[in-house]
C-alpha positions in Angstrom: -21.1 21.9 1.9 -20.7 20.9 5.9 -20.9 17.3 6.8 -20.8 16.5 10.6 -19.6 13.3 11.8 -21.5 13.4 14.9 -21.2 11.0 18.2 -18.3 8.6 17.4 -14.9 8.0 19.2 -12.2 9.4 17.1 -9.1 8.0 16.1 -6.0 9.8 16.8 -2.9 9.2 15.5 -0.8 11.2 17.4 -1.9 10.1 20.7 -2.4 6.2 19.7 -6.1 6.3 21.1 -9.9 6.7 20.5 -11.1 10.5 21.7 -14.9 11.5 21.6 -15.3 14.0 19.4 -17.3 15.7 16.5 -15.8 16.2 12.9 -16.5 19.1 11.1 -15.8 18.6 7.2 -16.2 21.1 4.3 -16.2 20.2 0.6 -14.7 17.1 1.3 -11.8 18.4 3.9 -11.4 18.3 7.4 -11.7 21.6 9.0 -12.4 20.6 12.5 -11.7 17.3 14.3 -13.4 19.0 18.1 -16.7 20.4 16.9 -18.4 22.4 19.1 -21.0 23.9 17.2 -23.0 22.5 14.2 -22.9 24.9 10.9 -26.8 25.8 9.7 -27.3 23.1 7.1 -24.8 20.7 7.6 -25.4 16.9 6.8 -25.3 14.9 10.1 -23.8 11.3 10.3 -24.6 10.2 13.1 -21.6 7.8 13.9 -23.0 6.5 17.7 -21.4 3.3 19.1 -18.8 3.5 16.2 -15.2 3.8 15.7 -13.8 5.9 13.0 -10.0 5.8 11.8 -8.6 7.7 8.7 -9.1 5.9 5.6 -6.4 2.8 4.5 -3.2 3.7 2.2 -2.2 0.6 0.1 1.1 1.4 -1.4 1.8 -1.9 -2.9 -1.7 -3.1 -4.8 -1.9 -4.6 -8.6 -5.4 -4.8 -8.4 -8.3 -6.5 -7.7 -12.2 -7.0 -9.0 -11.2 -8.9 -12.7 -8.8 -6.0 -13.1 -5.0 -5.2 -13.5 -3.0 -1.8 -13.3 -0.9 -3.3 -16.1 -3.8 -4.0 -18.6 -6.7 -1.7 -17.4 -8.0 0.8 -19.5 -9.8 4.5 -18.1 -13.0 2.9 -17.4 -10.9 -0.5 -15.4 -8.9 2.3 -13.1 -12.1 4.4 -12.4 -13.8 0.5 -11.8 -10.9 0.0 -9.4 -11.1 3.1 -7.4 -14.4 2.1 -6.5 -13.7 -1.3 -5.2 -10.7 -0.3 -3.3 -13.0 2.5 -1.8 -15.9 -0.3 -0.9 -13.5 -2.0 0.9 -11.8 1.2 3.2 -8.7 1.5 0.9 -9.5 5.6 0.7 -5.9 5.8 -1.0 -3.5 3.6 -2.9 -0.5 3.3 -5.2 -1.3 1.7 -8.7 1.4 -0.8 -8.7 3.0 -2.3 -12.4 4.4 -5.8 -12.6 7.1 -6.6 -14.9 6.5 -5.9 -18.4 7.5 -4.9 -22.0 8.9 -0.7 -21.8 5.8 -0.3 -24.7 3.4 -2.0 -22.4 4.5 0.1 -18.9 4.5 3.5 -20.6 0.1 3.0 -22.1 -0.4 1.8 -18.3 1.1 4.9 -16.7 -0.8 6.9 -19.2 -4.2 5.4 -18.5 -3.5 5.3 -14.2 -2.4 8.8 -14.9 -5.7 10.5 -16.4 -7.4 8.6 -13.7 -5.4 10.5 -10.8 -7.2 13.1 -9.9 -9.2 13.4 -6.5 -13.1 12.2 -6.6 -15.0 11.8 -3.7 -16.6 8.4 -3.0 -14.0 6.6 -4.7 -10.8 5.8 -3.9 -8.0 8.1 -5.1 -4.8 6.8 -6.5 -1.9 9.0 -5.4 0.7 7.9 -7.9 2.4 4.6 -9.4 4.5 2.0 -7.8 6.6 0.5 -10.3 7.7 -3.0 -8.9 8.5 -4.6 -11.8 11.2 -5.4 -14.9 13.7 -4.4 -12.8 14.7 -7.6 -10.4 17.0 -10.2 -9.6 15.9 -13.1 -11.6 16.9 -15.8 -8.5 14.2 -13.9 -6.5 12.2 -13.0 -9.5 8.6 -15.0 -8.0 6.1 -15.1 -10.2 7.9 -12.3 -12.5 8.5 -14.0 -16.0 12.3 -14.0 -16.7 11.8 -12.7 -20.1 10.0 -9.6 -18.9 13.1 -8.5 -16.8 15.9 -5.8 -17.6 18.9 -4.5 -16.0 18.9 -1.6 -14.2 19.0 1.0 -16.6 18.6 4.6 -15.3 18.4 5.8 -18.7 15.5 3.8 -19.1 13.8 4.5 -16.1 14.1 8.2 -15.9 11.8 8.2 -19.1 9.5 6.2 -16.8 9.8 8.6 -14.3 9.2 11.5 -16.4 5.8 9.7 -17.6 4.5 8.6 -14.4 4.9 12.3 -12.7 3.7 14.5 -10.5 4.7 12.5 -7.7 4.7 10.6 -5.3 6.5 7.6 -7.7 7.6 4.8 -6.2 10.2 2.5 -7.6 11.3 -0.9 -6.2 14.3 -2.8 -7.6 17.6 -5.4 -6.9 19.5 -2.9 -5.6 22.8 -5.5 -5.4 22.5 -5.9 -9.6 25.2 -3.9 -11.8 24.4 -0.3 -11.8 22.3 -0.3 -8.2 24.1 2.8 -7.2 23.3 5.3 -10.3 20.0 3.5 -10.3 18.8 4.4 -6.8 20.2 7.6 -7.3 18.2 8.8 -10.2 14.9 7.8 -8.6 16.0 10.0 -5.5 17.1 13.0 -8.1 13.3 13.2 -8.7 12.4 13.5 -5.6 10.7 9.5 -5.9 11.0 6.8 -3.1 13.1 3.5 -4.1 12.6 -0.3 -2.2 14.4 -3.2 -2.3 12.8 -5.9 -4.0 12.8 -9.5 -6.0 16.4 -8.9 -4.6 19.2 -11.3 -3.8 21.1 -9.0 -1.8 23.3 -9.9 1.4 23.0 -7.9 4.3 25.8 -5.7 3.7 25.0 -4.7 -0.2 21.5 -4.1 1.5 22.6 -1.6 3.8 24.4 0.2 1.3 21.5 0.4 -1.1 19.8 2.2 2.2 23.1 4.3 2.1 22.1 5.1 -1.2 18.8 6.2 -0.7 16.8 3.1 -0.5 13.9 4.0 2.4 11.4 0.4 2.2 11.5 -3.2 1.6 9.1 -4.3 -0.6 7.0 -7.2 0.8 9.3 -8.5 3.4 10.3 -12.3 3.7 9.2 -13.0 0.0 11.7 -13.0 -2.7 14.4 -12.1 -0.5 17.4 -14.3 0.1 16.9 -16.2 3.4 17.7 -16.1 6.7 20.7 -17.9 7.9 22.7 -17.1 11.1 26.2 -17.0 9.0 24.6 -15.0 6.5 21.6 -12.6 7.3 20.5 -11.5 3.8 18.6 -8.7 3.1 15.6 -10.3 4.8 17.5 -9.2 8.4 18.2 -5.7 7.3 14.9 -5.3 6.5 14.0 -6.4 10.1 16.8 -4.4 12.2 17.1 -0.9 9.7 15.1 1.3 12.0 15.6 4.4 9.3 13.5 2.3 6.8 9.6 1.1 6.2 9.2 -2.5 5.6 6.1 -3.6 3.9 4.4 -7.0 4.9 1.5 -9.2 3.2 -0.3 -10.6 6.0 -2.7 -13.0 5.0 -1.3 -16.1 6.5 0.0 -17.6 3.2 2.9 -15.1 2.1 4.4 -15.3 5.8 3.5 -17.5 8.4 2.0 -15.2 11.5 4.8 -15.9 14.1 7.0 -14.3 11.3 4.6 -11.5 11.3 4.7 -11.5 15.1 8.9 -11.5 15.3 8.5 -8.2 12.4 6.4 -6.9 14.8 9.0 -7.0 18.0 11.7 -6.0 16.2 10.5 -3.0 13.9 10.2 0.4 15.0 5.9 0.9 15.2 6.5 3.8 13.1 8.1 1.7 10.3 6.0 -1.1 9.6 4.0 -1.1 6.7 0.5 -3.7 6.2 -0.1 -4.0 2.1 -2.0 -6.2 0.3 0.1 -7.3 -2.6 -3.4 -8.0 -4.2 -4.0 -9.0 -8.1 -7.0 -8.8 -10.2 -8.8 -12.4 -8.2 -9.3 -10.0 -4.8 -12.8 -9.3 -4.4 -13.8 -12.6 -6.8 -14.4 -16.0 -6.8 -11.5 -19.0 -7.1 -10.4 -19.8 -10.2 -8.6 -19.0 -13.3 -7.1 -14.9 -13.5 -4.0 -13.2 -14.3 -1.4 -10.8 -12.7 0.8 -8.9 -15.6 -0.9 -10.8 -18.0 0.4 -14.4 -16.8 -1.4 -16.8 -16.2 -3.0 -17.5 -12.0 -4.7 -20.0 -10.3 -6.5 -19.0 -7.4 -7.9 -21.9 -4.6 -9.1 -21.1 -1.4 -8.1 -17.6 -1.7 -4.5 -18.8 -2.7 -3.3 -17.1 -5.6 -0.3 -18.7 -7.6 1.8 -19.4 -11.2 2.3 -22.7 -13.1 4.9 -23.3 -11.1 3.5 -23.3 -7.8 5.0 -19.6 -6.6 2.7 -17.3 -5.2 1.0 -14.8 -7.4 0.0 -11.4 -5.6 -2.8 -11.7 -2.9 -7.0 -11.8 -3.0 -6.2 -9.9 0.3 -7.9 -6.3 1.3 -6.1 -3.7 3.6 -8.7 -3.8 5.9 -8.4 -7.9 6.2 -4.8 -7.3 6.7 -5.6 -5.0 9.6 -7.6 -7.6 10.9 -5.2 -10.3 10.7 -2.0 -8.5 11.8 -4.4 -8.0 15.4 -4.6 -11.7 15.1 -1.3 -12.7 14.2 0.8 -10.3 16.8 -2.2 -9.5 20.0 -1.8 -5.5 18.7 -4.8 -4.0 19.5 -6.3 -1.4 16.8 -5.2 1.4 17.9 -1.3 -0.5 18.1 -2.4 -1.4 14.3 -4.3 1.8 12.8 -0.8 3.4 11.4 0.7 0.4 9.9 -2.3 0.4 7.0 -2.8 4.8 7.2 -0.2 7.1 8.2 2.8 5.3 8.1 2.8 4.4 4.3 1.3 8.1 3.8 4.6 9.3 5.6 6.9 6.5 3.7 6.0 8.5 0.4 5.9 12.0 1.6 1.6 12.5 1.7 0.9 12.7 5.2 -0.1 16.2 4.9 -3.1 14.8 2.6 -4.4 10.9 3.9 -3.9 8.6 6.5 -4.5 10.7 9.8 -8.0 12.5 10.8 -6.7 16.0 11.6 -7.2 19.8 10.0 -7.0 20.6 6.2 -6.9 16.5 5.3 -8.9 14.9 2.8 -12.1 13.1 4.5 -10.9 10.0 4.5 -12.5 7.5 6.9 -13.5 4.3 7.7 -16.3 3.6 10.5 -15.9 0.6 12.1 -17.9 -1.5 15.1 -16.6 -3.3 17.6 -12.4 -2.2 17.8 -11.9 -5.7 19.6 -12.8 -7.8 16.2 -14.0 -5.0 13.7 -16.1 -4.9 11.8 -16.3 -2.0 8.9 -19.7 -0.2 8.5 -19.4 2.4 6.4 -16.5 4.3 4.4 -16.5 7.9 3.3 -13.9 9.2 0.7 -13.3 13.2 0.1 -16.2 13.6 2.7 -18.9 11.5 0.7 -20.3 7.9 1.4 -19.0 5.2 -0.7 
């Protein structure tokens, strides 16, 4: 089957710009990105006046729509892939708070038989595993009780549940066994952050020694800044060999901190995610991130105890607000939420550019000043 995305300027990734051009699409892949000549029977979209970038990559989601990675059955992750997917998140990382070992291994299973590509929904390339693993200073809105040391023995029986890759595993790479820890997700070929972590800046930039390639959710739970001791927070800012993820929605960071990441991390490093919990997509009020109890006001998701709780933020908000917050234009902002967190786990040859043999991924948008999204197509079909 040919679809034709006919008329539209074209993002390109490589050049940093919008080009005219045709796509060509077949069963859901990109064949062409510089049509010339319409197949017999192909579906035209006729994508006039309209902008279209690949579809967003959320590495760092726990949900959103009254549901959560750690407690959804089958039918919740097929419910979330189609809300991520109404929204322009095309691909995304389940991501698991802290929990019991029991608990973590029936919600790999269940994200797992839920993996496979469908078009018009949202596909979920792997697991993130953020939790159990953290420094209980920098632990957030992570119950203490739910945390464990870093145990590689442990977690390579995680790992060997939550394959095929890509896997993603975030710890405190500064607690007792960070070394052998690090190293055993890199042995299976996974991608480790630093997270929840107390770390100074030097035992940070040995964990990236190590093998550690991203910081998980920059400036929150990570020791703070102080111009005697920079912290992990500073390494995260200055390590040009590693991604740094960010949560911008004006609560988690304050947008001239978003602006400073901004100036000081390479564009090819810098990572928008959404952080988002089971309230995104819903009305304030009463919900739950790992089974713990959230209040959400005003879009403000938090604990009992005041700490914030995940986000109610969307990727393509995030895009939005990361233009507001730093004067990038789109075309500056386009990789931060699509083929930079594709490259940071090693599946840029399937999402988050528009070029030849890809998955269909896009999001049409109007008006690349203050977008607006109009459409989404995943695997070639409309959502």
């Amino acid at each position: 089957m040919y679809t034709v995305f006919k008329g539209g300027l074209v993002y390109s990734t490589d050049l940093r710009e919008f080009v005219r051009a045709d796509i060509l699409c077949e069963n859901g892949i990109i064949a062409d990105t510089d049509c010339k000549s319409v197949p017999a029977g192909a579906e035209i979209v006729d994508c006039t006046g309209l902008y279209i970038i690949p579809g967003l990559v959320d590495v760092h989601t726990h949900g959103r729509t009254k549901n959560d990675f750690n407690f959804a059955d089958e039918q919740g992750v097929r419910d979330l892939r189609k809300s991520y997917a109404a929204v322009g998140t095309t691909t995304l990382m389940a991501t698991l708070a802290s929990a019991s070992a029991e608990s973590l291994v029936s919600s790999i299973e269940a994200i797992n038989k839920n993996r496979a590509v469908e078009p018009g929904t949202a596909t979920i390339a792997g697991t993130h595993l953020e939790g159990r693993y953290l420094n209980p200073k920098r632990r957030g809105a992570h119950a203490t009780e739910l945390l464990f040391p870093l145990d590689a023995d442990e977690l390579t029986g995680f790992i060997e549940k939550m394959l095929p890759l890509p896997i993603h595993v975030s710890c405190a790479c500064e607690l007792d066994g960070g070394e052998t820890f690090v190293k055993t997700v890199k042995k299976f070929g996974a991608t480790c952050g630093m997270v929840h972590s107390d770390a100074t800046y030097e035992e940070a930039m040995n964990a990236v020694s190590w093998g550690v390639t991203s910081f998980t959710h920059t400036y929150n739970a990570m020791r703070p800044i102080h111009h005697r001791e920079p912290g992990n927070m500073v390494a995260s800012l200055l390590t040009d060999c590693a991604y740094s993820e960010f949560i911008v929605d004006g609560e988690h960071s304050h947008p001239m901190m978003i602006s400073m990441a901004s100036r000081l991390k390479p564009a090819d490093k810098l990572i928008l995610v959404t952080d988002s919990m089971e309230a995104a997509g819903c009305e304030d009020g009463e919900y739950a991130i790992a089974g713990l109890p959230v209040y959400v006001k005003n879009g403000r998701a938090v604990n009992s105890e005041g700490a914030l709780a995940g986000s109610t933020l969307d990727l393509f908000t995030a895009v939005c607000n990361y233009m507001k917050f730093t004067g990038k234009t789109l075309e500056e902002t386009v990789p931060c939420a699509t083929s930079n967190p594709a490259a940071m786990l090693g599946i840029d040859n399937v999402c988050g550019r528009i070029a030849n043999g890809l998955r269909a991924d896009f999001v049409l948008i109007e008006n690349k000043e203050s977008p607006v999204r109009k459409a989404v197509y995943a695997g070639g079909v409309r959502v």
